[in-house]
TORTI-851139 format. One record per residue (C-alpha): residue number from 1; x, y, z. Coordinates in steps of 0.2 Angstrom, whole numbers. Layout:
MARTOR, num, c1, c2, c3
MARTOR, NUM, X, Y, Z
...
***
This chain:
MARTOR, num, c1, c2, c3
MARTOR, 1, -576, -793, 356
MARTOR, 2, -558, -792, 354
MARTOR, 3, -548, -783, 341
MARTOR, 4, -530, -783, 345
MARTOR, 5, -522, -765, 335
MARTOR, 6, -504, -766, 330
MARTOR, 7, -495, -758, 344
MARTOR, 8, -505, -769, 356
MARTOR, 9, -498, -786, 350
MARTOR, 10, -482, -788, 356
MARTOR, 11, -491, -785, 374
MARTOR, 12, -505, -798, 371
MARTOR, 13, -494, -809, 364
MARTOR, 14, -483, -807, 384
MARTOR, 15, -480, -824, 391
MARTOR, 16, -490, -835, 394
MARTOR, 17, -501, -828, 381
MARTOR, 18, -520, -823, 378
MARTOR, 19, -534, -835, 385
MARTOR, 20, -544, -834, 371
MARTOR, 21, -545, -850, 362
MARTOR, 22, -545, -845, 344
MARTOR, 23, -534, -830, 335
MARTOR, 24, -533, -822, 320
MARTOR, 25, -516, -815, 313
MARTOR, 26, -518, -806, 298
MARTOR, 27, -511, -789, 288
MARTOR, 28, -501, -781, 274
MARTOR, 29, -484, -790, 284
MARTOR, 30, -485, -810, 279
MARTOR, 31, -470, -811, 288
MARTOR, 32, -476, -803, 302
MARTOR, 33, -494, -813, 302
MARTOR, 34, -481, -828, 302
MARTOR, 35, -468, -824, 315
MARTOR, 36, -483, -820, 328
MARTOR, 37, -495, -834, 323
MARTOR, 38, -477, -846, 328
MARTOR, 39, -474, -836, 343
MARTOR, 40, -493, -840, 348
MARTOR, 41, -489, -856, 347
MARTOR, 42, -476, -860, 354
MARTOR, 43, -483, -851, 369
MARTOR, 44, -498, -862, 371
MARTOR, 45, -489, -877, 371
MARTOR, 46, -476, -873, 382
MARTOR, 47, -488, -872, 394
MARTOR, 48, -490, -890, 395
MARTOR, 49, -479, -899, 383
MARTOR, 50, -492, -898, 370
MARTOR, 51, -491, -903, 352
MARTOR, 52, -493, -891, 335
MARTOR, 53, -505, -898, 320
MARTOR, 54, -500, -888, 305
MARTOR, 55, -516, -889, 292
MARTOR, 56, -522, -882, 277
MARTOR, 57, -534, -882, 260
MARTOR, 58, -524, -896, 254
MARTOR, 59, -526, -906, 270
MARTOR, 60, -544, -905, 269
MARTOR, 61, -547, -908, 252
MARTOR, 62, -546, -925, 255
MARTOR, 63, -551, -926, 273
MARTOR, 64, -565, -913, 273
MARTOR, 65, -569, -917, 292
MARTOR, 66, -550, -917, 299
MARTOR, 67, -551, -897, 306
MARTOR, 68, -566, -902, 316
MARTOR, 69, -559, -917, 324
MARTOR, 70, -542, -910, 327
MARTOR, 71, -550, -895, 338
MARTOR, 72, -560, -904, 347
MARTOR, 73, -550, -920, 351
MARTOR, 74, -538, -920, 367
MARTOR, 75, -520, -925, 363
MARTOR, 76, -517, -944, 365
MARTOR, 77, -503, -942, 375
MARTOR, 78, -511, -927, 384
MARTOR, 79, -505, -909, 387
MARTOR, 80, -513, -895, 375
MARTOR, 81, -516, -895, 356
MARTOR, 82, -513, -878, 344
MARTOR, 83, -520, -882, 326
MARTOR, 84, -515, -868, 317
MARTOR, 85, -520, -864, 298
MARTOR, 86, -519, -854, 284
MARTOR, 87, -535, -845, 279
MARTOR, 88, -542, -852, 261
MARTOR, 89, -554, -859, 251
MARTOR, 90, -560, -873, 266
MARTOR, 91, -555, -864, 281
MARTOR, 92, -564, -848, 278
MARTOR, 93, -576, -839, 291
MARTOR, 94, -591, -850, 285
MARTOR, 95, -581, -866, 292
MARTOR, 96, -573, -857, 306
MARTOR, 97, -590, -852, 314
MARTOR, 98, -600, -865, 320
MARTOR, 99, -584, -870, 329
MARTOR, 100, -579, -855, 336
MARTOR, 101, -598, -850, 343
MARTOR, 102, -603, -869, 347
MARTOR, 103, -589, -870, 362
MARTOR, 104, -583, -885, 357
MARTOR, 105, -565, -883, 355
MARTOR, 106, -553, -891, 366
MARTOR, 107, -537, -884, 356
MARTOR, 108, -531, -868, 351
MARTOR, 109, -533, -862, 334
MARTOR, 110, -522, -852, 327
MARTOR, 111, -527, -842, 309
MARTOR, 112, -516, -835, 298
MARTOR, 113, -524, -825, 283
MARTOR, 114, -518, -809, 270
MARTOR, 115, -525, -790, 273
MARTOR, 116, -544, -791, 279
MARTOR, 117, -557, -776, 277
MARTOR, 118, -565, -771, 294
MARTOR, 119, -580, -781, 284
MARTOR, 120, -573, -796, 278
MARTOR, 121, -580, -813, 287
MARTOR, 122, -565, -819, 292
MARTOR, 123, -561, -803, 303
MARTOR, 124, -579, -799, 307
MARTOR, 125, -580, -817, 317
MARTOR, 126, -562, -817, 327
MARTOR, 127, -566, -798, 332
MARTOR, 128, -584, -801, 336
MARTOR, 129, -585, -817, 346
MARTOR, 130, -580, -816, 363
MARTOR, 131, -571, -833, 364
MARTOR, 132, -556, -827, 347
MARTOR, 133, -546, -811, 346
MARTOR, 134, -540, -803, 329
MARTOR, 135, -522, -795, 327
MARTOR, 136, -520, -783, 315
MARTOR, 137, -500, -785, 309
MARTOR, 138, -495, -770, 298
MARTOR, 139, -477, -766, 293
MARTOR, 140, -465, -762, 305
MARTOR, 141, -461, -742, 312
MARTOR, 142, -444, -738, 315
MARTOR, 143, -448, -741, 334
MARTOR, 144, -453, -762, 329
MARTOR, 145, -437, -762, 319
MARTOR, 146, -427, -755, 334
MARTOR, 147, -435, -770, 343
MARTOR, 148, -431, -783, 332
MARTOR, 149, -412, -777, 329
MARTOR, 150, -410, -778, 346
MARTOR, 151, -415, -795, 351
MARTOR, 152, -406, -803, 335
MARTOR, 153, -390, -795, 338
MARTOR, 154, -392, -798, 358
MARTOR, 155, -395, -817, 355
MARTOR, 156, -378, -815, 345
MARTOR, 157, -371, -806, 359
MARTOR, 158, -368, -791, 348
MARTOR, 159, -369, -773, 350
MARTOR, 160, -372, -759, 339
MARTOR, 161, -366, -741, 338
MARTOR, 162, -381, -728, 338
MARTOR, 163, -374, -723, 319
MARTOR, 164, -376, -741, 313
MARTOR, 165, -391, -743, 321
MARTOR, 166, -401, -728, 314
MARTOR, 167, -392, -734, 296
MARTOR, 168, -400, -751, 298
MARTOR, 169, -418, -745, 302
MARTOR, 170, -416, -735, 286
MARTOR, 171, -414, -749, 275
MARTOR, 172, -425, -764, 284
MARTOR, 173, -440, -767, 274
MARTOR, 174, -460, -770, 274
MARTOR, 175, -460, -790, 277
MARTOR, 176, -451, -793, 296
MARTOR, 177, -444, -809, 291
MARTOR, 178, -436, -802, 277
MARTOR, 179, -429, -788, 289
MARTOR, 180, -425, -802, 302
MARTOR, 181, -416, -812, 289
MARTOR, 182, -404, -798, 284
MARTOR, 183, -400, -793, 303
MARTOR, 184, -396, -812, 305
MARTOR, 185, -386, -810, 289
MARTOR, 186, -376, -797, 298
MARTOR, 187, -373, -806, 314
MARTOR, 188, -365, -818, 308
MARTOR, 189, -355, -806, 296
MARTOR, 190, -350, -796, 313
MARTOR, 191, -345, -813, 324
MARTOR, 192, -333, -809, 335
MARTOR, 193, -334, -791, 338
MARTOR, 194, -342, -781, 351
MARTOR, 195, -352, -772, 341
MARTOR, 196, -361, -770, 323
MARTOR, 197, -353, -752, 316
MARTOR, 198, -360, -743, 301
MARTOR, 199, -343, -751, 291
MARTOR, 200, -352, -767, 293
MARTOR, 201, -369, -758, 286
MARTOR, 202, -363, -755, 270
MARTOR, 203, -353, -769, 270
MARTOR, 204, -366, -784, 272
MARTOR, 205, -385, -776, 271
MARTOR, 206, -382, -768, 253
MARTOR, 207, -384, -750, 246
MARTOR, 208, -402, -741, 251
MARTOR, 209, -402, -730, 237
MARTOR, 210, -403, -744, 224
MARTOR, 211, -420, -749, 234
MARTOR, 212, -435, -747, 226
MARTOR, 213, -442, -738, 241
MARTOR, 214, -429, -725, 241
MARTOR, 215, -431, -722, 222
MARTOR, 216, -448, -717, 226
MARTOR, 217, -446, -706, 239
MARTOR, 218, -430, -698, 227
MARTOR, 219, -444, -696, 211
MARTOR, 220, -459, -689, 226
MARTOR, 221, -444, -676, 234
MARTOR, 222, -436, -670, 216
MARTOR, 223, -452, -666, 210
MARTOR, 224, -454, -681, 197
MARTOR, 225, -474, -688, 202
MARTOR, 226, -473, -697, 186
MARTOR, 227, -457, -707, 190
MARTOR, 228, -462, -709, 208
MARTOR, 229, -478, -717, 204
MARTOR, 230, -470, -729, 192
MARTOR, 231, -457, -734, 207
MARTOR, 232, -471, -735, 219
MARTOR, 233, -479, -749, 211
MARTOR, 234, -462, -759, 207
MARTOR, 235, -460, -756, 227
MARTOR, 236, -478, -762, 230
MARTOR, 237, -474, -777, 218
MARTOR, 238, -459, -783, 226
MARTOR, 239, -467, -784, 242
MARTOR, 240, -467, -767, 252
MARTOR, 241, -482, -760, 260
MARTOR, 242, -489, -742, 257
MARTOR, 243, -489, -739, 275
MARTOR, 244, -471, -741, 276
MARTOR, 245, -467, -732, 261
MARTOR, 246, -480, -716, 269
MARTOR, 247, -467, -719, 284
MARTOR, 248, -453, -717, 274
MARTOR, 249, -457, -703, 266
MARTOR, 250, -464, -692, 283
MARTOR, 251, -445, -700, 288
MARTOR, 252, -435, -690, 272
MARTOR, 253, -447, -676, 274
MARTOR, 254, -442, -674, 292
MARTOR, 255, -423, -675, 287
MARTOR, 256, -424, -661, 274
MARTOR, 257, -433, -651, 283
MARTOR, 258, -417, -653, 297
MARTOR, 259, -403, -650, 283
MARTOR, 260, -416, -635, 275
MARTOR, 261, -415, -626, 292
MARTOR, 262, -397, -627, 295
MARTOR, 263, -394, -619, 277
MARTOR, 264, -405, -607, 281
MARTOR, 265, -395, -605, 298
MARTOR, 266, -380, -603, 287
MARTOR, 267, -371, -618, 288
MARTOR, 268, -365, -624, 272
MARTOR, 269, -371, -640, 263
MARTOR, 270, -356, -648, 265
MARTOR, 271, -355, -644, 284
MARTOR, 272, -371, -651, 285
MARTOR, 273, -371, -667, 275
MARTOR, 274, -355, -672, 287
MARTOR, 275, -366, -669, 301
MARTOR, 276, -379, -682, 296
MARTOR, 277, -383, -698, 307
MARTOR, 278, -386, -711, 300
MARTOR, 279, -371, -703, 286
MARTOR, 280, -379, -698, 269
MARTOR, 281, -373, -711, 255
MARTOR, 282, -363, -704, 242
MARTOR, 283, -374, -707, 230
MARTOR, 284, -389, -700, 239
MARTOR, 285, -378, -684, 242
MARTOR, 286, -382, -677, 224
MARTOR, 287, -400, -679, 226
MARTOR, 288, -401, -668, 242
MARTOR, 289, -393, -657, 235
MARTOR, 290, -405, -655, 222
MARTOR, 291, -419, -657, 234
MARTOR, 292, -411, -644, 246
MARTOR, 293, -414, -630, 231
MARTOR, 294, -430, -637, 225
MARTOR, 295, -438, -634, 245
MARTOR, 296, -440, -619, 257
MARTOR, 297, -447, -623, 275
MARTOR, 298, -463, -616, 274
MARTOR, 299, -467, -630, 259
MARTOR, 300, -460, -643, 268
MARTOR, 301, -471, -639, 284
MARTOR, 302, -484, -643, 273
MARTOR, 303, -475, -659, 268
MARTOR, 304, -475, -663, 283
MARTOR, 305, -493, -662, 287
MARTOR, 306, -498, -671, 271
MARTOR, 307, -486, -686, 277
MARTOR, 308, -495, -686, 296
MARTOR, 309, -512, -684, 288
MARTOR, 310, -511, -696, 274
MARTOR, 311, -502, -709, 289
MARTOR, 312, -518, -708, 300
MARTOR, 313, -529, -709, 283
MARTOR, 314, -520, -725, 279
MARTOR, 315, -521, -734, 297
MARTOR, 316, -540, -733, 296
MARTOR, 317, -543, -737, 278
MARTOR, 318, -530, -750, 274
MARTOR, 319, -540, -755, 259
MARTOR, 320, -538, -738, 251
MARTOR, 321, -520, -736, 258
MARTOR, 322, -512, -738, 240
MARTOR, 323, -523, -724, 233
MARTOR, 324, -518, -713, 249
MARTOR, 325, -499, -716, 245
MARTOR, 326, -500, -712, 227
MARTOR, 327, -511, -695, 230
MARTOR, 328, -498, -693, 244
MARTOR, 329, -483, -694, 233
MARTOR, 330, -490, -684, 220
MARTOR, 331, -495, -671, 233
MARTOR, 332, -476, -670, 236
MARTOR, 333, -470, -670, 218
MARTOR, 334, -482, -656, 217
MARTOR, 335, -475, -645, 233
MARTOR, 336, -456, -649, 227
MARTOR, 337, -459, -640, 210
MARTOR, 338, -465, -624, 216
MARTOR, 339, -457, -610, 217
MARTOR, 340, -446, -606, 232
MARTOR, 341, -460, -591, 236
MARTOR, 342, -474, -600, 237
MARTOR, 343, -483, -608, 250
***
């Protein structure tokens, strides 16, 4: 039985990769379940000069038998075979089984598939036999983003200023090849310096506060659950993931709880807004503001402890991790329009 959590695959996927002969990639991240199912892959292969068979429902269709013989036929030309597929209507766990349990392959399969309940099939078979593994892929923390900015940038031969870097984390999204794509975007915008400044931030990855993402947290922090429902689902539409957004949010949280305590130190807003790393946008300056007048500490402790609570409650029940982000954000709407005295 082997079921790979997020935080554990970059380690299982270490040169020169799991054992096991068949894995699972799935999550909320398609681009995640992607980029690992290629790195995989490529792992295997390398191992031996091996060859890569792409499949899917298509290629079945008209060769119903073709999965079965490609995974357990040896390369003509020798070395290892990966067959790696996209879960559908023909490969599903019902097709996988018998192939997977009789010990009969002779190549490595690969499986990509969408978000999976702890009791869907498909999961159920790779984390349950002893011969497949299934990795969970979630969206990116702020720690997976640090990661992937850095080896992007360092292939590039590119450094980044700790400003800049904390600026881009803020703004990468849900999918990480939509993340890796605009750090790649601006490598080759930066070509020829040292190092990637937060000039070449607002320059080249675009303006956060016109995100969806940040228009939700905006509506959750100004009191506004209404708005910051409506925003969620356009985020959740264009891609992003309620685990991410929950992130976020605990992330903005966190930062006003920061600015709230210098003010009540005595600093003034101004003193404090130049203080800020990553720098506040201007257009984001008027909405702390407001925020900052709305909250007192003891109310943003709580906020806090919602966003920690409603993170854990999302990692264990991914298939109600929408209906935890919108109780969340309401929750937060809710604590933002009390009054200062109340906790």
């Amino acid at each position: 039985m082997v079921a790979i959590k997020a935080h554990q695959a970059n380690a299982f996927l270490n040169p020169p990769g799991p054992k096991v002969p068949a894995v699972l990639f799935y999550g909320t991240d398609v681009g995640l379940v992607a980029e690992r199912a290629q790195k995989l892959a490529a792992l295997v292969a390398a191992r031996d000069t091996g060859e890569i068979v792409r499949l899917d429902d298509t290629d079945l269709d008209t060769d119903p038998d073709r999965l079965a013989v490609e995974l357990q036929t040896i390369p003509m030309f020798g070395g290892s075979k990966v067959v790696r597929v996209a879960a559908g209507r023909r490969i599903n766990a019902a097709a996988l089984q018998p192939l997977i349990d009789g010990n009969t392959l002779t190549a490595t399969l690969i499986v990509e598939a969408g978000n999976l309940k702890p009791s869907d099939s498909m999961r159920a078979l790779f984390e349950k036999s002893a011969k497949a593994a299934a990795v969970a892929c979630y969206a990116d923390e702020a720690a997976d983003i640090e990661g992937l900015i850095r080896e992007v940038l360092q292939a590039h031969g590119l450094g980044i200023t700790s400003d800049a870097r904390e600026l881009l984390v803020a703004r990468m999204g849900a999918d990480r090849v939509m993340s890796r794509g605009e750090i790649e975007k601006l490598a080759l915008y930066a070509s020829g310096k040292h190092e990637v400044d937060a000039a070449d931030i607002e320059a080249i990855v675009g303006d956060a506060s016109e995100l969806a993402i940040d228009r939700t947290l905006n509506a959750a922090a100004s009191g506004d659950g209404k708005r910051a429902i409506e925003e969620f689902s356009r985020a959740i539409a264009s891609g992003e993931s309620p685990q991410m957004i929950i992130a976020a949010l605990q992330r903005a949280v966190q930062r006003l709880h920061r600015i709230r305590g210098d003010l009540d130190a005595g600093a003034s807003f101004e003193d404090v807004m130049r203080q800020q790393r990553p720098p506040v946008h201007f257009k984001q300056k008027d909405a702390l503001g407001l925020q900052c007048r709305m909250w007192n500490s003891p109310r943003l402790n709580e906020a806090l402890k919602r966003t920690a609570r409603a993170a854990k409650a999302a990692r264990l029940n991914s298939a109600l991790e929408e209906a935890i982000t919108e109780d969340l954000l309401l929750a937060v709407a809710a604590l933002a329009r009390q009054r200062a005295g109340r906790a």
